[in-house]
TORKOL-4160 file (C-alpha; in steps of 0.2 Angstrom, whole numbers, padded with zeros to 4 digits, m for minus):
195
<pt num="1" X="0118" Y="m0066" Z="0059"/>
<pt num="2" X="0101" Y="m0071" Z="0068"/>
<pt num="3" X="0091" Y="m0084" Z="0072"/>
<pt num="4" X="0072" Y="m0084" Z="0068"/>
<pt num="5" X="0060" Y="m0097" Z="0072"/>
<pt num="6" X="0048" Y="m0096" Z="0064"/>
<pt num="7" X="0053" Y="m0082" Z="0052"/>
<pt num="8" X="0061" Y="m0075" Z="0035"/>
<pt num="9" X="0080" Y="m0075" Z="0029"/>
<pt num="10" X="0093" Y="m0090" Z="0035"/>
<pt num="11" X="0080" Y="m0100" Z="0043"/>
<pt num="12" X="0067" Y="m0100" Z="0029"/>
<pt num="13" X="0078" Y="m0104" Z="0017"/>
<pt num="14" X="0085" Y="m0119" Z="0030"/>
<pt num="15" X="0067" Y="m0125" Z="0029"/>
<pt num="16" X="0066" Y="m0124" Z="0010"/>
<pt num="17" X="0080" Y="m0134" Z="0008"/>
<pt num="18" X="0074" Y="m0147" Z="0021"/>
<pt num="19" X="0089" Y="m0143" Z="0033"/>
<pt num="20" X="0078" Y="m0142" Z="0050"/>
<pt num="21" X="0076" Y="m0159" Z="0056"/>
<pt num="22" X="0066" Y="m0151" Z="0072"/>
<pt num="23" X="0065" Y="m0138" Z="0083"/>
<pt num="24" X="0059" Y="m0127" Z="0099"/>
<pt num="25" X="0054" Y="m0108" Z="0098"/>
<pt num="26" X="0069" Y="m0101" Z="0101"/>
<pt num="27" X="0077" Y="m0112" Z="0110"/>
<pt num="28" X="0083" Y="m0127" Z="0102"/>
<pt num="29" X="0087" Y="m0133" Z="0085"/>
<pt num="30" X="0094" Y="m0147" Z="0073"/>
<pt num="31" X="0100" Y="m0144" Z="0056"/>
<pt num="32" X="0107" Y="m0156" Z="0045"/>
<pt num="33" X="0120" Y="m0155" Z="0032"/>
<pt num="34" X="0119" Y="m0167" Z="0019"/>
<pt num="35" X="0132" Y="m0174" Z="0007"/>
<pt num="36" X="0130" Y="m0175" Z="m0012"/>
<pt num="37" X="0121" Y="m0192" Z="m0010"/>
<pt num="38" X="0108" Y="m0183" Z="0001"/>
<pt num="39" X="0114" Y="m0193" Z="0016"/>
<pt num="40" X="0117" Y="m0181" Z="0033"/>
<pt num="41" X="0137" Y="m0180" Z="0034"/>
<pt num="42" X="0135" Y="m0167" Z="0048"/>
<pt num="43" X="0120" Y="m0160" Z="0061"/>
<pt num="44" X="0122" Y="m0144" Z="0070"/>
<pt num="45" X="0113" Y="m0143" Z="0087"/>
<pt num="46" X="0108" Y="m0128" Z="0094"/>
<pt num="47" X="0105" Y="m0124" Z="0111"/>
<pt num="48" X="0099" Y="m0105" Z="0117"/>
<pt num="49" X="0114" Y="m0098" Z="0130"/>
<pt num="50" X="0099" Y="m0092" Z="0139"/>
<pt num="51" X="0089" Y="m0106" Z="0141"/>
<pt num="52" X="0087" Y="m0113" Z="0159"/>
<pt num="53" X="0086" Y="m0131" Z="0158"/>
<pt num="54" X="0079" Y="m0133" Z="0174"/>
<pt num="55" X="0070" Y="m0118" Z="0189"/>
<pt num="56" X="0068" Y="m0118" Z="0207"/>
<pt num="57" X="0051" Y="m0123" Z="0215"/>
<pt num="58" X="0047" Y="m0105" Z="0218"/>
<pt num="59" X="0052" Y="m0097" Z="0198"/>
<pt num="60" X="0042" Y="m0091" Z="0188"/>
<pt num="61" X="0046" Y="m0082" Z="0170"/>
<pt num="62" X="0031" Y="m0078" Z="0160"/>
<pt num="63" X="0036" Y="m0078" Z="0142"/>
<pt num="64" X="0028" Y="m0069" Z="0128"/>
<pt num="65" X="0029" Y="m0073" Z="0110"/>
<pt num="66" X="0033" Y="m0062" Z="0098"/>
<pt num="67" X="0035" Y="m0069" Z="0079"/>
<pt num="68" X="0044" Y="m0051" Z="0074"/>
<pt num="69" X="0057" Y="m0055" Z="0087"/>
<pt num="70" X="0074" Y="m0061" Z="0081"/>
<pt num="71" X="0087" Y="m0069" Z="0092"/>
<pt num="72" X="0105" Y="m0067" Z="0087"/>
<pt num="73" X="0113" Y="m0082" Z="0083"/>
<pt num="74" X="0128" Y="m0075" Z="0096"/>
<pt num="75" X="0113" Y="m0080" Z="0111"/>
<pt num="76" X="0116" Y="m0100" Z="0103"/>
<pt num="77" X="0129" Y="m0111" Z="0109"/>
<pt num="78" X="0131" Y="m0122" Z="0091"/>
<pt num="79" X="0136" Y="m0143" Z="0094"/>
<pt num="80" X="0142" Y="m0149" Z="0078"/>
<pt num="81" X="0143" Y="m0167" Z="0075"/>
<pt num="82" X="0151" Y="m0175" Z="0058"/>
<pt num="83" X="0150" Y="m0191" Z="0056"/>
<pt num="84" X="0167" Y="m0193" Z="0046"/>
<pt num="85" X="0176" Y="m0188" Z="0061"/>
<pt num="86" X="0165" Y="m0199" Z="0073"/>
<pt num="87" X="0162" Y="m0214" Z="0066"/>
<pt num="88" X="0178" Y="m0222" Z="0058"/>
<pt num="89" X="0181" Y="m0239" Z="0064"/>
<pt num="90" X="0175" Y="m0255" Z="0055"/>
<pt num="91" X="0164" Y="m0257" Z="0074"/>
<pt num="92" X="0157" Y="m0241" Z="0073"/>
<pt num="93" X="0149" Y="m0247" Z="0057"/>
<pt num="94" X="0143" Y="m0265" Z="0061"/>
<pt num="95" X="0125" Y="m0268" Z="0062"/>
<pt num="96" X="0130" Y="m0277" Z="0081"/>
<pt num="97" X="0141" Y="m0266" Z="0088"/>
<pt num="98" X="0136" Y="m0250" Z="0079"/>
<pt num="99" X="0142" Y="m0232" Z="0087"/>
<pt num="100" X="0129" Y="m0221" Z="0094"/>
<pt num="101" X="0133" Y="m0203" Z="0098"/>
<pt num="102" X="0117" Y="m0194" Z="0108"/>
<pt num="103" X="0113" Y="m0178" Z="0116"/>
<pt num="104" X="0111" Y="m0174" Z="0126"/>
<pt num="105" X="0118" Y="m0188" Z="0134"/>
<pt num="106" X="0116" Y="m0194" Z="0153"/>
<pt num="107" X="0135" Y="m0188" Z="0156"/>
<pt num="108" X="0128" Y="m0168" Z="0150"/>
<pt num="109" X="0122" Y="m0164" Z="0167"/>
<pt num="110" X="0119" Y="m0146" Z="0159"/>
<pt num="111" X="0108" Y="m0151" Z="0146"/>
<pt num="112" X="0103" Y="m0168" Z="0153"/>
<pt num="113" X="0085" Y="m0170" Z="0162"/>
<pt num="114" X="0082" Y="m0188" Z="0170"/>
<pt num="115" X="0063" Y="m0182" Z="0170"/>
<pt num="116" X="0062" Y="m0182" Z="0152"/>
<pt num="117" X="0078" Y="m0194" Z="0147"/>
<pt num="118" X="0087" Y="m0177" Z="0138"/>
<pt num="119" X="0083" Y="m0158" Z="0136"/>
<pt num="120" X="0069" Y="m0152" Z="0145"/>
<pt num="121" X="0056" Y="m0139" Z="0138"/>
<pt num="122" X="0050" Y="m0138" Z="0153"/>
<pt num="123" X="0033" Y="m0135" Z="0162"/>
<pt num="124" X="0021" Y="m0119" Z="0157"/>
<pt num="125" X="0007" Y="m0110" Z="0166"/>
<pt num="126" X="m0005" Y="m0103" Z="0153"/>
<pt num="127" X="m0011" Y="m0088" Z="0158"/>
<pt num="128" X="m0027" Y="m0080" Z="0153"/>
<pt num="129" X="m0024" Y="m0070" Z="0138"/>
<pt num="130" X="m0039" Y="m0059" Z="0140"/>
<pt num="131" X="m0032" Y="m0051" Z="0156"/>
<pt num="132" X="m0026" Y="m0034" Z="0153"/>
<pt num="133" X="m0014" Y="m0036" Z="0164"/>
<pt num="134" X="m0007" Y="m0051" Z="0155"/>
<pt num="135" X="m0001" Y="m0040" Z="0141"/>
<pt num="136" X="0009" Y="m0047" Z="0130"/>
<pt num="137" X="0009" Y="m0063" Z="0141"/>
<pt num="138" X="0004" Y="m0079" Z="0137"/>
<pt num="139" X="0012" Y="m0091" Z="0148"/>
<pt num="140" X="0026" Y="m0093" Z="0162"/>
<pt num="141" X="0038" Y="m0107" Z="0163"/>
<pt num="142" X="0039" Y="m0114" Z="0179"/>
<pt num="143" X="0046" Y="m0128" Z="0191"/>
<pt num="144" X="0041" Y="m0146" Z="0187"/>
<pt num="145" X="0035" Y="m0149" Z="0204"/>
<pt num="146" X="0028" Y="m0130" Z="0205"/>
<pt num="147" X="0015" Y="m0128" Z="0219"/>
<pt num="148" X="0013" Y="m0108" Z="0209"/>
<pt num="149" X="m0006" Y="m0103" Z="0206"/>
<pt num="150" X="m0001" Y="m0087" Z="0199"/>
<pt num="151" X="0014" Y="m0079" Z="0191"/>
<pt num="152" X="0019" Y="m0061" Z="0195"/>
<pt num="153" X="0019" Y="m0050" Z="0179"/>
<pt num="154" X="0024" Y="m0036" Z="0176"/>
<pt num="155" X="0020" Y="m0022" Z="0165"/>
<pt num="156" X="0022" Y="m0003" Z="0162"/>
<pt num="157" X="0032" Y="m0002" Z="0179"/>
<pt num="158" X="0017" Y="m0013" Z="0190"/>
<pt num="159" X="0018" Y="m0030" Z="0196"/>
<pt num="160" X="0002" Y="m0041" Z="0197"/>
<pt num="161" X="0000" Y="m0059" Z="0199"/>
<pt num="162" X="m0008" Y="m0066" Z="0187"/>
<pt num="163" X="m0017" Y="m0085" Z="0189"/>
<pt num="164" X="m0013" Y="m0101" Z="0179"/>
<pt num="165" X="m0029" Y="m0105" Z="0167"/>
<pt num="166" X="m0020" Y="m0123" Z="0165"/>
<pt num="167" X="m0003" Y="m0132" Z="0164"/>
<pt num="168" X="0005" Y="m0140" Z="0148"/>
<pt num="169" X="0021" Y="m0150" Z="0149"/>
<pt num="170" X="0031" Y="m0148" Z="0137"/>
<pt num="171" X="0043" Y="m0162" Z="0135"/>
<pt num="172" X="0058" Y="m0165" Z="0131"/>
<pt num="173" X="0071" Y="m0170" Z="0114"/>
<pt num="174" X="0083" Y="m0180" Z="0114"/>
<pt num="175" X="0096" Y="m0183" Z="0097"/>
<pt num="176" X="0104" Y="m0200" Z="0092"/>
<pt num="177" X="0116" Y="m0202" Z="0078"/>
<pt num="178" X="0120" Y="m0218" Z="0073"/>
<pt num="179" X="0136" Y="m0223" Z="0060"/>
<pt num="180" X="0132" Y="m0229" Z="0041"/>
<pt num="181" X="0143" Y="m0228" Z="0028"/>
<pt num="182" X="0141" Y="m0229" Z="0010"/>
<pt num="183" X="0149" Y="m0244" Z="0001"/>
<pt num="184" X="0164" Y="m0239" Z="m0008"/>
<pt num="185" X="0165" Y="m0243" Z="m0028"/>
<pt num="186" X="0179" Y="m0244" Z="m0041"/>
<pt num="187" X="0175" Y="m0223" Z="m0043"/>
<pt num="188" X="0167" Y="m0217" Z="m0026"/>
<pt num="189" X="0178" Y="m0220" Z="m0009"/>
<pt num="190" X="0164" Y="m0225" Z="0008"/>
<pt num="191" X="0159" Y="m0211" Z="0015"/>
<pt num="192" X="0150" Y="m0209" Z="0033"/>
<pt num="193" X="0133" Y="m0203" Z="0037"/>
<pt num="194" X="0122" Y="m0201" Z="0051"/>
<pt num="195" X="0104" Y="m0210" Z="0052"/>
């Protein structure tokens, strides 16, 4: 029912079993599903509904984090991918013309950034965190090419503008499948995995 990174119940037990390849507070994540053999049949990708891949010049959202805080899995649009279902020609398999499913890829123009060659995470002011009016507050994502010096926060009902301590650019992600197969046997018929 909800989605917790870090944190307790689904996703803990998704990291005990080893089924989160990678991900990004709250934001973004990959999990794997893994066949018998321990090779990943399936990866679900999950992308925050609310998540703005890119802002204007002049936004400004100042973000706090809060490790008790639970996103419901509802706020997540979920990509599956399954490689029995993508990868099923003799090409898609040879080490030459080997298939290669990405994404985001360059067609995605919602998740696709060009500045960072797939999902963006964006730029972040850090604010001070000993300011009072901070609160809660320890950075605002802003635009790339921001020409901000301060973010306005607001807290208890009263806006201040708070200035950048520094910048940290956060990157990007981008995931490539690629089509393997196991080699059939007498017993056991090829099956498809992702690598």
């Amino acid at each position: 029912e909800t989605f917790k990174i870090p944190g307790e119940g689904t996703m803990k037990s998704a990291y005990e079993q080893g089924r989160v390849l990678y991900e990004f507070t709250d934001n973004f994540a990959v999990f794997a599903h893994m066949n018998a053999c321990e090779h990943i049949e399936e990866l679900e990708i999950l992308v925050n509904k609310n998540y703005a891949p890119t802002l204007g010049r002049k936004d400004c959202t100042p973000i706090g984090y809060d490790p008790e805080k639970e996103v419901p899995l509802s706020d997540f649009k979920v990509f599956r991918f399954n490689a029995n279902d993508l990868c099923k020609t003799d090409e898609d398999f040879a080490a030459e013309s080997r298939k290669s499913i990405v994404f985001p890829s360059e067609s995605d123009t919602r998740y696709y950034s060009p500045a960072v060659e797939g999902l963006d995470f964006g730029m972040y002011g850090v604010l001070d965190p000993s300011s009072s009016s901070a609160g809660a507050y320890t950075s605002a994502r802003v635009s790339r090419d921001t020409r901000l010096k301060a973010c306005p926060v607001t807290n208890s009902k009263q806006t201040t503008s708070e200035p950048f301590q520094s910048f940290l650019d956060m990157g990007g992600v981008r995931v490539t499948m690629k089509c393997h197969r196991t080699r059939s046997t007498k017993r056991l018929k090829s099956t498809a995995f992702f690598n």
